[in-house]
SELO-214579 format. One record per residue: residue in one letter; x, y, z of N, C-alpha, C in turn. Coordinates in nm, 3 decimals, decimal comma. Layout:
A;X;Y;Z;X;Y;Z;X;Y;Z .
...
This chain:
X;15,609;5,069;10,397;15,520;5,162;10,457;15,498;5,277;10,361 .
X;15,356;5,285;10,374;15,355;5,432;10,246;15,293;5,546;10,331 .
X;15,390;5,610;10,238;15,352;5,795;10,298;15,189;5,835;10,214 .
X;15,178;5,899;10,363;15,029;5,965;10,285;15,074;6,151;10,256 .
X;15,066;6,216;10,188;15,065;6,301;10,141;14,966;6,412;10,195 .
X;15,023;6,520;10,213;14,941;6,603;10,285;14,863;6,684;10,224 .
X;14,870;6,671;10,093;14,818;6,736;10,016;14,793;6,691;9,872 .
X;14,704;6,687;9,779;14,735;6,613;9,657;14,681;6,699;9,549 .
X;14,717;6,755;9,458;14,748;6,804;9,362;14,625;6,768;9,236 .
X;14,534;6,813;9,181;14,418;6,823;9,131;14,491;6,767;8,991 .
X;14,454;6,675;8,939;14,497;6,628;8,811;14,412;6,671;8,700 .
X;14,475;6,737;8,618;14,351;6,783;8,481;14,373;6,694;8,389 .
X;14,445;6,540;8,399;14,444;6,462;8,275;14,314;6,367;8,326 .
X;14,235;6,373;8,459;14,147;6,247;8,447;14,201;6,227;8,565 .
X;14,286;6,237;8,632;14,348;6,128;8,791;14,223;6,167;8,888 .
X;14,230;6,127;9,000;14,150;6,163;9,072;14,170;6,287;9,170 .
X;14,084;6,299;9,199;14,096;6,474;9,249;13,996;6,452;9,346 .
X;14,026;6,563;9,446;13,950;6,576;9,568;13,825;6,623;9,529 .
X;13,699;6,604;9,605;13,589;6,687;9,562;13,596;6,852;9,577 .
X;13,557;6,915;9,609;13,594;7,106;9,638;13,448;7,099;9,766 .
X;13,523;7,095;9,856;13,432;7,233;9,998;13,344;7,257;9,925 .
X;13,228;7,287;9,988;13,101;7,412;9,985;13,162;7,567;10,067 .
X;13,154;7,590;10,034;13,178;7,673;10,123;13,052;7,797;10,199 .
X;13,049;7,861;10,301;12,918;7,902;10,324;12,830;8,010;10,312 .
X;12,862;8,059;10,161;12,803;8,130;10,118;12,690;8,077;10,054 .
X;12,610;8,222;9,968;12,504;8,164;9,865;12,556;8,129;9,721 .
X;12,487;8,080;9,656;12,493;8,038;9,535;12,446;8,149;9,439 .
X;12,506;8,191;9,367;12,426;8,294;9,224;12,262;8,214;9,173 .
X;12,240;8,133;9,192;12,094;8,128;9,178;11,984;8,147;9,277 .
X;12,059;8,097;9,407;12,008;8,130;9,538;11,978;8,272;9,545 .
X;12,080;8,319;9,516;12,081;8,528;9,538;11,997;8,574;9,456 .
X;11,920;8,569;9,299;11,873;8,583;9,199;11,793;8,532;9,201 .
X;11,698;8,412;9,307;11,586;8,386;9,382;11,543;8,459;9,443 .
X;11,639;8,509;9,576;11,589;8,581;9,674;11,570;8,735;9,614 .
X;11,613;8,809;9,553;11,629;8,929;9,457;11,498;8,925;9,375 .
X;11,444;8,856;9,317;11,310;8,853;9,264;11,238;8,817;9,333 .
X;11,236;8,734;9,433;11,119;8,740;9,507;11,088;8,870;9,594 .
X;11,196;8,970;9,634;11,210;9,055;9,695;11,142;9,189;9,629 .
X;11,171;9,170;9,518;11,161;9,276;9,392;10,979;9,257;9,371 .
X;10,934;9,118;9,396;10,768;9,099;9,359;10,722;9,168;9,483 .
X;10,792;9,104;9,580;10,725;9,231;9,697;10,674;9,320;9,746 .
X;10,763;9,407;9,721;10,802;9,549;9,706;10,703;9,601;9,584 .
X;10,683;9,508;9,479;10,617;9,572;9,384;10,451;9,565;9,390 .
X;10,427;9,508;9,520;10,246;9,481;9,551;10,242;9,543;9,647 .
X;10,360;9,580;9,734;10,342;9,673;9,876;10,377;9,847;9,832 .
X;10,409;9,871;9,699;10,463;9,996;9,717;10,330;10,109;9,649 .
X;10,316;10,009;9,598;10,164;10,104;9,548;10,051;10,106;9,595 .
X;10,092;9,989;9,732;9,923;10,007;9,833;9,996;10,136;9,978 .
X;10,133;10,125;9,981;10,120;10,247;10,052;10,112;10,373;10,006 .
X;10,117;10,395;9,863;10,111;10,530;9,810;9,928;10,583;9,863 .
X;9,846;10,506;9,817;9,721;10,509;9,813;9,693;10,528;9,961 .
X;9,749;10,480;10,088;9,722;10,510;10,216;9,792;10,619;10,242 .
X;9,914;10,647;10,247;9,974;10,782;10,221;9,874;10,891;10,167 .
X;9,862;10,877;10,065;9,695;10,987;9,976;9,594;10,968;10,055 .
X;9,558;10,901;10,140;9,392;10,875;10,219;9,445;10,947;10,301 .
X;9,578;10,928;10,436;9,598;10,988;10,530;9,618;11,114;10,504 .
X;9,673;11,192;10,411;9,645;11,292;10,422;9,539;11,385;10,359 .
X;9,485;11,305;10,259;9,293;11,362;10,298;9,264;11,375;10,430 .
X;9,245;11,287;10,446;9,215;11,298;10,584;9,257;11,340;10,695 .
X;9,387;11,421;10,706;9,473;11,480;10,789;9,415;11,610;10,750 .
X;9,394;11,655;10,573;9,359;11,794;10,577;9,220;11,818;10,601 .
X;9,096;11,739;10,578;9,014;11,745;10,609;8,956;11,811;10,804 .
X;9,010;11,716;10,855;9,036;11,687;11,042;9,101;11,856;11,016 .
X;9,203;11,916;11,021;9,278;12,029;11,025;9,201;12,110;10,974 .
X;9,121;12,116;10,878;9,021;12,226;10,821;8,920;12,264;10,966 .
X;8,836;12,125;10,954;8,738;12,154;11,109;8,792;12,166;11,225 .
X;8,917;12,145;11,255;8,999;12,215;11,404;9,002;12,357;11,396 .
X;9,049;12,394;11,232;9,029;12,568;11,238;8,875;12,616;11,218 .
X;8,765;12,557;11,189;8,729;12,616;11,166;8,625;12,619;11,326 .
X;8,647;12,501;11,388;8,604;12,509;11,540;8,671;12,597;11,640 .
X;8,829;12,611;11,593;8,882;12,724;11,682;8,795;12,854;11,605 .
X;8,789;12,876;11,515;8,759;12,998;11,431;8,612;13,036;11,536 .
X;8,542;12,933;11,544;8,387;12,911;11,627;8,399;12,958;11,760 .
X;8,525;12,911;11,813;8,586;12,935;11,966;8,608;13,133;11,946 .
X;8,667;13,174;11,909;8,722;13,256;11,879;8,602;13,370;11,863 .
X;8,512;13,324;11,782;8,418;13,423;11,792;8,310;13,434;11,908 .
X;8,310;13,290;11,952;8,246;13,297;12,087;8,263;13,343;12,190 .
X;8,371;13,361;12,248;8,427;13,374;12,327;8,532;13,533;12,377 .
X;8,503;13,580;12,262;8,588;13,727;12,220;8,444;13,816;12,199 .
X;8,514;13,959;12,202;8,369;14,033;12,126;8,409;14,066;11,946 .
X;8,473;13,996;11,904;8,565;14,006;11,759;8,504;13,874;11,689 .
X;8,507;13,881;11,563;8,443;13,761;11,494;8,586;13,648;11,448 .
X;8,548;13,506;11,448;8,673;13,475;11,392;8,595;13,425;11,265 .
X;8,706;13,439;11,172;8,685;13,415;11,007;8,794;13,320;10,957 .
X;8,749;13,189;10,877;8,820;13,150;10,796;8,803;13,189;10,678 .
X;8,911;13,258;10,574;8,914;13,296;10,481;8,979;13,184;10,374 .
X;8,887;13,130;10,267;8,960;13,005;10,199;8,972;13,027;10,080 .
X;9,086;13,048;10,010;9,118;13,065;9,864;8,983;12,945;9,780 .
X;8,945;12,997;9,666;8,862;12,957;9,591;8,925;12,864;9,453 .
X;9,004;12,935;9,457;9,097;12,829;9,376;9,252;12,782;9,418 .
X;9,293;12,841;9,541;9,397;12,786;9,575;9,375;12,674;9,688 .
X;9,440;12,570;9,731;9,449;12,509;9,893;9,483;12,589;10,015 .
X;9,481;12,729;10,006;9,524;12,785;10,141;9,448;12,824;10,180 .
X;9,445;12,887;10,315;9,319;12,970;10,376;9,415;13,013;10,508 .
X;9,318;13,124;10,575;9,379;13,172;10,676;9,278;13,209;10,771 .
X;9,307;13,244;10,934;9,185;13,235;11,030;9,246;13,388;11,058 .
X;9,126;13,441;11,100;9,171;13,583;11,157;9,071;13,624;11,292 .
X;9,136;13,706;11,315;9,023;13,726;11,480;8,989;13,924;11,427 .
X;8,889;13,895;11,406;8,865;14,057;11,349;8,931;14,077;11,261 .
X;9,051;14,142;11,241;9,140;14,167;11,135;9,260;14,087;11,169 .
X;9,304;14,107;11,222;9,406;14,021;11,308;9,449;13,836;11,227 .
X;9,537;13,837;11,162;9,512;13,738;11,110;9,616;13,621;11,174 .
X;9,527;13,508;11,273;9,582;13,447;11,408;9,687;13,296;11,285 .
X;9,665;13,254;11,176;9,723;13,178;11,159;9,711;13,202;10,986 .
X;9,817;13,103;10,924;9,776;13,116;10,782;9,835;12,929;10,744 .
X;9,708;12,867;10,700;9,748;12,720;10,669;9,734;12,671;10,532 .
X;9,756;12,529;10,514;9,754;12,488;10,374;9,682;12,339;10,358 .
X;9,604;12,285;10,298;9,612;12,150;10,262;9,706;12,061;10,241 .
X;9,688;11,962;10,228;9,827;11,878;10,167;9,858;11,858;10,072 .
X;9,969;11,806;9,954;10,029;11,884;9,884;9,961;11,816;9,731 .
X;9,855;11,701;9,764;9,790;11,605;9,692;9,652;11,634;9,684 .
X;9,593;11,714;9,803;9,457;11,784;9,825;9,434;11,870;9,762 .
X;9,297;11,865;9,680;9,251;12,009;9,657;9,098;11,997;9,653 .
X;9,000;12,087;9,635;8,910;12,137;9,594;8,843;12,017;9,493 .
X;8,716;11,958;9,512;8,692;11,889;9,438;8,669;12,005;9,286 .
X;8,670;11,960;9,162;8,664;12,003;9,055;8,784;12,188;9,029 .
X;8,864;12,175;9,142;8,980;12,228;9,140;8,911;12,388;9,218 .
X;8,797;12,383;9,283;8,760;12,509;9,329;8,651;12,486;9,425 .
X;8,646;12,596;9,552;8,569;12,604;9,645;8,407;12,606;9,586 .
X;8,323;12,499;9,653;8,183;12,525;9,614;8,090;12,637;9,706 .
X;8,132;12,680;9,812;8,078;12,747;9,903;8,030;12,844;9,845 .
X;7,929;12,937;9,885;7,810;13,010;9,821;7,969;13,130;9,895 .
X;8,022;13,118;9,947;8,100;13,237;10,027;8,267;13,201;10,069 .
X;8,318;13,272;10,065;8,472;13,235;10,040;8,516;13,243;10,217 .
X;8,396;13,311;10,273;8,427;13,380;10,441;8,365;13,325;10,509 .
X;8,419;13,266;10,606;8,330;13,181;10,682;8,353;13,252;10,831 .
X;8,253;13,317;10,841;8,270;13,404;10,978;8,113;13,355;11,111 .
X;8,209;13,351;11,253;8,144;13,320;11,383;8,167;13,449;11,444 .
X;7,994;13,423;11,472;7,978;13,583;11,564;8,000;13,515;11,712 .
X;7,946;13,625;11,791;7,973;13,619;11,944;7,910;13,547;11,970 .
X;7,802;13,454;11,945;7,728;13,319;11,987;7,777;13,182;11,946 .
X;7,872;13,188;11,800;7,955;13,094;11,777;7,854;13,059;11,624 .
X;7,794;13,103;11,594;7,675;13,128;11,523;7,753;13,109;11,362 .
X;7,681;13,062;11,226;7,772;13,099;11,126;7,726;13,148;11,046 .
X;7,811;13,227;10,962;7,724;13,331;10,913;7,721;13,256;10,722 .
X;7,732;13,157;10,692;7,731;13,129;10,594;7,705;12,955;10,604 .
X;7,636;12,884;10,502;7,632;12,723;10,479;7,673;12,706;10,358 .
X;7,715;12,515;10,385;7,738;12,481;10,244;7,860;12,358;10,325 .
X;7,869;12,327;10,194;7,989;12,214;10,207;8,091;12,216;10,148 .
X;8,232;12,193;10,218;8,357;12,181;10,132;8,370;12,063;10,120 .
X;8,425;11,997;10,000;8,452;11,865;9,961;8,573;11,857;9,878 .
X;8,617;11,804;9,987;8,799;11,773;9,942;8,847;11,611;9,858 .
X;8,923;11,631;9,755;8,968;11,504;9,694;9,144;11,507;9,698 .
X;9,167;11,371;9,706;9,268;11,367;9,625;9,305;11,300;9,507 .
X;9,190;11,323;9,464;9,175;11,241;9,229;9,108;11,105;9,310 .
X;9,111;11,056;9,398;9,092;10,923;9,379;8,925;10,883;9,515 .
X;8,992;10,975;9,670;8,838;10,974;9,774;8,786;11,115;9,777 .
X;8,665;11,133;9,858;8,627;11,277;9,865;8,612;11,273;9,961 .
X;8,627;11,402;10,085;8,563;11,417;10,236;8,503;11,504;10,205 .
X;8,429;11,483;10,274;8,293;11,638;10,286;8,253;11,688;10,420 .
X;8,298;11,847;10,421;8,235;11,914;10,531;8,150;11,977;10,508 .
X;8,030;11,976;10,618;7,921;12,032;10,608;7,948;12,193;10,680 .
X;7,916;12,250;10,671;7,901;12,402;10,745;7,769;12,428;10,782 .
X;7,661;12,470;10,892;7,538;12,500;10,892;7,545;12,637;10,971 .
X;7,431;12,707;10,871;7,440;12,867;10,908;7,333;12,810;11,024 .
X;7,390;12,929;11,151;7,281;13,001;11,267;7,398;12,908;11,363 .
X;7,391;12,768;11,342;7,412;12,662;11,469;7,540;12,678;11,455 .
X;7,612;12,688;11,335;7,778;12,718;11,353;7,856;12,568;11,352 .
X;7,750;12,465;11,340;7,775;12,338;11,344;7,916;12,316;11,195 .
X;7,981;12,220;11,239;8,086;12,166;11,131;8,042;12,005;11,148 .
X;8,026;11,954;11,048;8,032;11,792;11,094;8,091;11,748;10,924 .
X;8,216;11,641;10,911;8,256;11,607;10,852;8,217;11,419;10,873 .
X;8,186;11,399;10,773;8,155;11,241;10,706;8,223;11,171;10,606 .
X;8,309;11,035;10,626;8,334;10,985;10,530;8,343;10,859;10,600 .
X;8,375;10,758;10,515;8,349;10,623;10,531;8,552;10,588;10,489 .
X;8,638;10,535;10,595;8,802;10,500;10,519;8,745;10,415;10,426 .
X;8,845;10,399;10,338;8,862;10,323;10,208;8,904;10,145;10,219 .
């Protein structure tokens, strides 16, 4: 009768030897598959959200310009005091004031500016009388190097209407 052995001992002269388990991990080529394919990914998705990132906030500062400058409209309508947006000519800031009174102070976003780096407006003051009326026209046109939005301003009607087409 022969004993079977519970165990047998890997021969390095040639004897026979057990095969070796898998065991259930990955393989170093498997991992170094998945790692570059991961890496191509990432490298076609990371530069299309930069570019939507830059649109949304064009377009966040754009929308936020004509909220102030419709409250600014509200403000003079509705008060016996004028409201004024006051907009740096070469900076991104501006501020709304109610007569003197200055009700807020805001900024563009941090990628936005001034197409050709400065306000085109014939007037830096954009002031609504007591009819909501404006006392200045023209258009601001905002970039960020790559889209432009454009607001219109129209003197008398006090109208704001902004136009652009997303990307």
């Amino acid at each position: 009768m022969q004993h079977k052995r519970a165990w047998q001992m890997p021969s390095c002269w040639g004897g026979a030897s057990r095969p070796r388990e898998r065991s259930g991990g990955f393989t170093l080529l498997e991992t170094v598959v998945a790692v570059a394919v991961t890496v191509v990914a990432f490298s076609m998705v990371v530069p299309m959200t930069v570019v939507i990132k830059r649109a949304a906030d064009l377009d966040s500062s754009a929308l936020d310009l004509i909220t102030n400058l419709r409250t600014a409209q509200s403000i003079g309508a509705t008060s016996d005091q004028a409201g004024i947006i006051w907009l740096d000519p070469y900076d991104t800031n501006y501020h709304m004031t109610q007569g003197t009174v200055t009700t807020g102070t805001y900024s563009l976003a941090t990628d936005v500016t001034y197409v050709d780096g400065y306000l085109q407006l014939p007037n830096r003051r954009i002031s609504y009388d007591n009819l909501g009326d404006a006392q200045v026209a023209g258009k601001i046109r905002l970039t960020d190097g790559r889209f432009e939005r454009d607001i219109d301003v129209y003197m008398g009607a006090g109208l704001q209407q902004a136009g652009w087409l997303s990307p």
